[in-house]
C-alpha positions as CSV (number, residue, x, y, z in Angstrom):
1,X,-38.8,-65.0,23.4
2,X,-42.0,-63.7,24.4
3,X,-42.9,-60.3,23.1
4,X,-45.1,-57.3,25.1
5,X,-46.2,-53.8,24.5
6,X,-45.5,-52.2,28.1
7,X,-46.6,-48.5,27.4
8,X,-47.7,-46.8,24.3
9,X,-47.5,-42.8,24.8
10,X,-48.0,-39.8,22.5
11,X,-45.1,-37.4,22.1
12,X,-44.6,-33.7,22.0
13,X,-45.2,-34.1,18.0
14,X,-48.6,-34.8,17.3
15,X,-49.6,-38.3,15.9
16,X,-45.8,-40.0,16.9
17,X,-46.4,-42.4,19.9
18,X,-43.0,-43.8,22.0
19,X,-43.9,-47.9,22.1
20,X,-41.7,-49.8,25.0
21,X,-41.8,-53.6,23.8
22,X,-39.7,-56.2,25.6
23,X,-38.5,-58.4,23.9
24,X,-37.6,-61.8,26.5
25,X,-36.1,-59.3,29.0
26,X,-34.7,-56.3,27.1
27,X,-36.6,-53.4,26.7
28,X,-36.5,-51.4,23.3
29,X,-38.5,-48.0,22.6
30,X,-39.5,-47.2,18.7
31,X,-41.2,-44.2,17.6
32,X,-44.7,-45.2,15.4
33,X,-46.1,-42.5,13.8
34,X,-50.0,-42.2,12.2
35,X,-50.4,-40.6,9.3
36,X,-53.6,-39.6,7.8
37,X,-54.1,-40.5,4.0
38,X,-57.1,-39.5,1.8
39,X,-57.9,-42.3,-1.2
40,X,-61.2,-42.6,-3.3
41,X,-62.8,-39.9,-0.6
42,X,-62.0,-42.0,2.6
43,X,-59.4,-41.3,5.1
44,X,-57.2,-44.1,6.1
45,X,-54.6,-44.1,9.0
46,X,-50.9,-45.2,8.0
47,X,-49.3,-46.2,10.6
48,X,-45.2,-46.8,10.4
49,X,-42.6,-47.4,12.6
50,X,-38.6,-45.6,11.9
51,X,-36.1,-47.8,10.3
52,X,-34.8,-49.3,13.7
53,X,-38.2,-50.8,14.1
54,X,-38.9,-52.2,10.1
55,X,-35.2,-54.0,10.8
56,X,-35.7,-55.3,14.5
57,X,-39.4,-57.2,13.4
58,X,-38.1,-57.9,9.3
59,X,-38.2,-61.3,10.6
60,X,-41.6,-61.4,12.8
61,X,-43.7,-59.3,10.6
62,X,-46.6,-60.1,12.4
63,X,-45.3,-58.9,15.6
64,X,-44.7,-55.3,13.8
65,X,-48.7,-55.7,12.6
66,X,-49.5,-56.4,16.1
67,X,-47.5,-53.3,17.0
68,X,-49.3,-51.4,14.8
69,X,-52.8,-52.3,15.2
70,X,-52.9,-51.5,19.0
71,X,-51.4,-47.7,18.4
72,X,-54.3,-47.5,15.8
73,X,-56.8,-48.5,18.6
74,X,-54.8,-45.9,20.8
75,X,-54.5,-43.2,18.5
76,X,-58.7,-44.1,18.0
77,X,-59.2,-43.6,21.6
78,X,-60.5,-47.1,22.0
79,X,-59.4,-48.9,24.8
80,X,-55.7,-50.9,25.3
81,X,-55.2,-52.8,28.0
82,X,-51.3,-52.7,28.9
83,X,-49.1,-54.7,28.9
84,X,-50.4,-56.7,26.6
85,X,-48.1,-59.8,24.9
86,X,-48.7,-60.0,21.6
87,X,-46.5,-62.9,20.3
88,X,-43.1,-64.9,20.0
89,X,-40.2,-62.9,18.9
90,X,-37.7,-66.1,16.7
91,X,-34.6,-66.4,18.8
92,X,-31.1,-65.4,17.0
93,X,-32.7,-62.6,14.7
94,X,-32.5,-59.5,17.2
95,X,-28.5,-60.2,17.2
96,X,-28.7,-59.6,13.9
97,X,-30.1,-56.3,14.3
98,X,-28.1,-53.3,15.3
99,X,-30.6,-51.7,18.1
């Protein structure tokens, strides 16, 4: 099943962003949140999606990195282009996942 990031949009809580992905033809919403880390004198950005989202891409890890990656750029104010598909979500392990 194809995979797309429809909208990305900041919350009332600063840094937690509401993602809609579909997933085939069924839309899911997960809350990522940016955190800001200091290590050795540099900052870096952590960014993590809730438990629903580690367990519905446990599978298709690179579809959460994906995920990730393009709230980073939108947290950075650089430009995302929506929607965007960003990869191929392996049939039979989102029944698995309680959503």
């Amino acid at each position: 099943m194809k995979v797309q990031i429809l909208t990305i949009k900041p919350t009332k809580i600063s840094k937690i962003f509401d993602v809609i992905v579909l997933i085939g033809n069924q839309e899911y919403q997960f809350p990522i949140t940016v955190e800001i880390d200091t290590i050795a004198d540099r900052e870096i950005q952590i960014i993590n999606g809730n438990n629903i989202f580690s367990e519905t891409f446990r599978f298709n890890q690179g579809i959460a990195s994906n995920i990730c990656k393009l709230v980073a750029k939108f947290y950075n104010s650089q430009m995302v282009e929506l929607p965007v598909e960003i990869g191929e979500f392996y049939p039979g392990k989102l029944e698995a996942v309680k959503v």
